[in-house]
N, C-alpha and C positions, 0 to 999 in steps of 0.2 A: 464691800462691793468693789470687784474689781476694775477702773475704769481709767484713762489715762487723766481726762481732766473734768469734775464733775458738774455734767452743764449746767444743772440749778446753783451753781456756786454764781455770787452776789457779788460787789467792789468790795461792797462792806462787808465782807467777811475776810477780806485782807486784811493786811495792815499790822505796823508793829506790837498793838493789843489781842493779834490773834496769835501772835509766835510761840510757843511751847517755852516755858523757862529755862533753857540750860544755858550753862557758861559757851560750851562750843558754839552754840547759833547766834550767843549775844555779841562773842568775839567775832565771828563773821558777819556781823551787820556792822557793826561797827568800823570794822577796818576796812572794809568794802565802799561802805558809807564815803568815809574819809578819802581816800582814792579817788575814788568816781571825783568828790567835791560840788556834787547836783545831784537832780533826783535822776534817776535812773528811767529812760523813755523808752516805752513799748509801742513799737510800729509797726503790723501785722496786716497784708491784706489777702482775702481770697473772695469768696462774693460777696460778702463783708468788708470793713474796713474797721480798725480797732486802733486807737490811738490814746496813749494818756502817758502820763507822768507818775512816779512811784517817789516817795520819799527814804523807801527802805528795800530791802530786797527780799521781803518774804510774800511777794508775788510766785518766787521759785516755788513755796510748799501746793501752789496749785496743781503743778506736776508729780504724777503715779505713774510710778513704772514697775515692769517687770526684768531685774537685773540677773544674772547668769556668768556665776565664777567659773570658769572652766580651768583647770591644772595643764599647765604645758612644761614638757621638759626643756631645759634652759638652750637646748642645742637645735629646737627646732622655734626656737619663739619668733625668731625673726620672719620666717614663712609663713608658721600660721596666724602672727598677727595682719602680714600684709595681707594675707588670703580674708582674714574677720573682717578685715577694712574694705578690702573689693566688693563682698559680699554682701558689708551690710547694708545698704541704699536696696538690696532686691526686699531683705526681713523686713525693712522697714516698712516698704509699700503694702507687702503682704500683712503686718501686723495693725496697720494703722487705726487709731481709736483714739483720738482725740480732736475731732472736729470744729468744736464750738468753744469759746471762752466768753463769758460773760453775754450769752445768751447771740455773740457774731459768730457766723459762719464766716472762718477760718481757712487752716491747713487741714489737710488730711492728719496729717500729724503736727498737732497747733503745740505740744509739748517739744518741739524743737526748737521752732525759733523762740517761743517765749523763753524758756529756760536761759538760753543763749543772752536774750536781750535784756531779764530782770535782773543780773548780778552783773552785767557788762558794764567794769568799772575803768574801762579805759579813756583816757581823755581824748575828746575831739581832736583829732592832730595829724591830717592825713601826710604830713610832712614829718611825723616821728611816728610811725604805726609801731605796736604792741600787741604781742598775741592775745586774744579770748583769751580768757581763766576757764571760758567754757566752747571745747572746740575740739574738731573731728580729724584736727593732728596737722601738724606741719611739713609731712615727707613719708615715702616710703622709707623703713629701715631697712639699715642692711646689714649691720652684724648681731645684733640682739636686744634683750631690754636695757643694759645700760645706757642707750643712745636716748632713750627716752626717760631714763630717772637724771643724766646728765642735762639734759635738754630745759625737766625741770626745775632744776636746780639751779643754773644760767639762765634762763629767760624768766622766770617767775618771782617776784616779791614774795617773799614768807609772811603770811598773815597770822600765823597760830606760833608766836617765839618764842616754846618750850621748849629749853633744852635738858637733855639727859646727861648723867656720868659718866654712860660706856666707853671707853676708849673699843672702838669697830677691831682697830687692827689687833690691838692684842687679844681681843676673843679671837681670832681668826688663828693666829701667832699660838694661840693654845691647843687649840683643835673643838671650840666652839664656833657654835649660831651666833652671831650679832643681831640685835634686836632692830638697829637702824631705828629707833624711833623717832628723831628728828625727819627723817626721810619720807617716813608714812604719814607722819602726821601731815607733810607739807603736800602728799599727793592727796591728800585727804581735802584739799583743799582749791586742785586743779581739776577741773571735771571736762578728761576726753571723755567722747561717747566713748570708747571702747579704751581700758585704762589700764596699764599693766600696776600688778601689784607684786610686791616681795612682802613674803609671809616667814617670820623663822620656826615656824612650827614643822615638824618633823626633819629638824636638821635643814631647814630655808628651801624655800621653792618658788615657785613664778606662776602667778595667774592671770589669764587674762579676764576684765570682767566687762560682760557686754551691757551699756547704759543704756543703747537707743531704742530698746523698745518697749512699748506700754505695757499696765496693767491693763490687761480682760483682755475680750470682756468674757471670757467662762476660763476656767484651770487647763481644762485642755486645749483650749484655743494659745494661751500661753506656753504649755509643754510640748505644743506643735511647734509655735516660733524658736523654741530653745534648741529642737531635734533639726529644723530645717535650718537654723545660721552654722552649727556643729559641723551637720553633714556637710551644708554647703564651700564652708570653709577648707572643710577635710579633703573635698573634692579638687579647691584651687587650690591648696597647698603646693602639693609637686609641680606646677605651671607655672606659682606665681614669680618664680626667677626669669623666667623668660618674656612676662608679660608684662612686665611692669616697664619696660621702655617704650609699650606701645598705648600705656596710660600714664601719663603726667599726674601727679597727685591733686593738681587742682580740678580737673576732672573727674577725677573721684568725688572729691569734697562738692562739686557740685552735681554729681550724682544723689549723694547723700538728701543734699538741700530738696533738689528736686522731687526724688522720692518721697520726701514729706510732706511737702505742697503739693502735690500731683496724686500720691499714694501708686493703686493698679494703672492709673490712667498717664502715670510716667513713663518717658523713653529718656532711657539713657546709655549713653556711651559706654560700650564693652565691647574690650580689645579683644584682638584675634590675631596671630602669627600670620594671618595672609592679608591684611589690612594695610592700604595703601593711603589713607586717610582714617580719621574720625569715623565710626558709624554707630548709629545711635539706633537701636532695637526697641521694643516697647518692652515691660517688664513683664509681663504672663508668656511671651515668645523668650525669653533667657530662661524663664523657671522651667518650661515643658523641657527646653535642652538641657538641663544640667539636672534636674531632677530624677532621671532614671539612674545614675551612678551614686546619688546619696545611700542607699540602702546599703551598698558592698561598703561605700567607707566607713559608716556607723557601727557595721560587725568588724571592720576591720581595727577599730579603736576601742573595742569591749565591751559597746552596747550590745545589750542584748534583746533578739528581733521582735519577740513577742510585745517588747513594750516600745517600741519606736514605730514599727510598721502602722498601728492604727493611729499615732500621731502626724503619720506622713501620708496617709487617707485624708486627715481633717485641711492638712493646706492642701491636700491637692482640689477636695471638696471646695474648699475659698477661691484655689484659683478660677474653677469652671463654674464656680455660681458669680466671679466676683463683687463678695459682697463681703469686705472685711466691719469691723465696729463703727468705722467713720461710716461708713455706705450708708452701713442700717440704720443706725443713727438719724444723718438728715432726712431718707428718705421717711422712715416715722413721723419726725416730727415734719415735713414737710405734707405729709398724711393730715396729721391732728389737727395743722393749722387749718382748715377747710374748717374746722366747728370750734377752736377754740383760740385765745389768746397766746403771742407767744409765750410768755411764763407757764401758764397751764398747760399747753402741750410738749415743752421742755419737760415738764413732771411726772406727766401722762405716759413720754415716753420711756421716763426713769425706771419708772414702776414697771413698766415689761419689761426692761432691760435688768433693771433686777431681778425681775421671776425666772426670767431664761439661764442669767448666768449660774443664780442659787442652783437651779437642777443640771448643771455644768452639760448642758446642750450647744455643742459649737457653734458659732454665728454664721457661719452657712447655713446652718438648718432655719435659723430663726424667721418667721413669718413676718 
């Protein structure tokens, strides 16, 4: 079942007894563990209030999402990642399906800040600050993806210290692919929402892959959010040179934030070439604007219309019903409690939410 965070999920189904046995997760709790040096504390409030302490960090496996590798050529990466970054605070609003954790009403999108807050192994120090290991990026880039495999490379502690044989430059020096596996493994280990990758398969190439946004709740409801961040980005691409001195990156970054806790019901700042200040818009008044030009960019990059057009029906569907998975969500169980117990009607409303996704009926349609 596709869903960001599963509300009948329990405390006690945390915990380092519930971890999956591999070396990779064992090595990641571990070295994480150590770092931090405390338990690792989750602080989340929306009409809810959720507060506790973790001694481990496999509170992260509460988090389901729906990821999306897209291939960019190395000469356009710098545009279309600042364009995915601008962008994604709109998908995010629009996808949002994670409302509840442990039975509190939350964020719109509660798999944000938890993810963020259950491996944040930084120590207290607002006099020595240290980037997130899990974070929505430090700047616009401006020449391409090396700025960001350099960046992690300098700013990040390696927790995974496998090294390999290859000497890089003389595969290069010969007229091969270098595998970088030091490098992968160590981005393997930094989680931006939107994370460039170097793959050396077919001769090496660059992907960007989008983290922020959830599973479900039905397949097309997620191959909508995949078709509208694509188009969306495709769209800012050619603008985003010029628009980016009229957004400061931390205004993005709290774009982002906002979009999760807010969902549809966020406004946020989007720059404009005639903007004499800040102006912050609501996020279903940005979609109607930039929405009518996704379709020409999506044929313009290879898609083909017969299968995007009724993807890009289902968000526009979402945006004029708005009623993404988080909506439907509370407002159900907000339904059930009138006759039953919160736990029972968190189950109550499982069970529809599972019938509807199984017959992959978008969540606008859902009753």
């Amino acid at each position: 079942m596709p869903i960001g965070i599963l509300p009948t999920l329990q405390q006690s189904d945390t915990g380092y007894h519930a971890m999956t046995p591999l070396d990779r997760y064992e090595a990641l709790t571990n070295e994480l563990t150590e770092i931090r040096g405390g338990p690792f504390t989750i602080a989340i409030e929306g009409e809810d209030t959720l507060q506790l302490a973790m001694d481990d960090v496999t509170l992260e496996g509460a988090n389901t999402s729906f990821q999306i590798h897209l291939r960019v050529p190395p000469n356009e990466f710098a545009d279309f990642y600042n364009a995915v970054q601008l962008v994604t605070p709109l998908v995010v609003a629009m996808a949002a399906n994670s409302p509840t954790l442990f039975g509190h009403r939350l964020w719109q999108e509660t798999r944000i800040p938890l993810f963020k807050q259950s491996i944040d192994c930084r120590p207290k120090d607002s006099l020595h600050p240290m980037p997130a290991r899990v974070n929505f990026g430090n700047n616009w880039i401006r020449d391409g993806a090396f700025e960001l495999f350099s960046e992690a490379a300098l700013l990040y502690r390696p927790i995974l210290p496998a090294s390999g044989d290859e000497d890089p430059e003389a595969v290069v020096d010969s007229g091969g692919t270098p595998a970088l596996h030091e490098l992968r493994l160590h981005q393997g280990s930094i989680w931006l929402w939107n994370r460039p990758v170097y793959d050396p398969a077919d001769g090496g190439h660059l992907r960007i892959e989008l983290r922020a946004f959830p599973a479900g709740p039905s397949i097309p409801d997620m191959l909508a959010n995949a078709a509208l961040a694509i188009g969306l980005a495709r769209v800012m691409q050619d603008k985003i040179k010029n628009l980016i001195p009229a957004i400061p990156f931390t205004y993005c970054i709290a774009n982002f934030y906002r979009a999760a806790q807010k969902g549809l019901d966020a406004e946020l700042f989007w720059p404009s070439l005639q903007q004499t200040q800040p102006e912050y818009f609501a996020v279903p008044d940005i979609l109607r604007k930039l929405l009518p030009e996704v379709p020409g960019k999506l044929l313009e990059m290879g898609f083909i219309e017969s299968d995007f057009m009724p993807l890009l029906k289902i968000a526009e569907e979402r945006l004029e019903t708005r009623q993404t998975g988080s909506q439907w969500q509370l407002r159900r169980v907000a339904e059930l409690r009138k006759d039953l117990h919160k736990r029972e009607a968190l189950i109550a409303m499982l069970l529809e939410y599972q019938k509807n996704s199984a017959q992959n009926i978008p969540v606008a349609q859902w009753k």
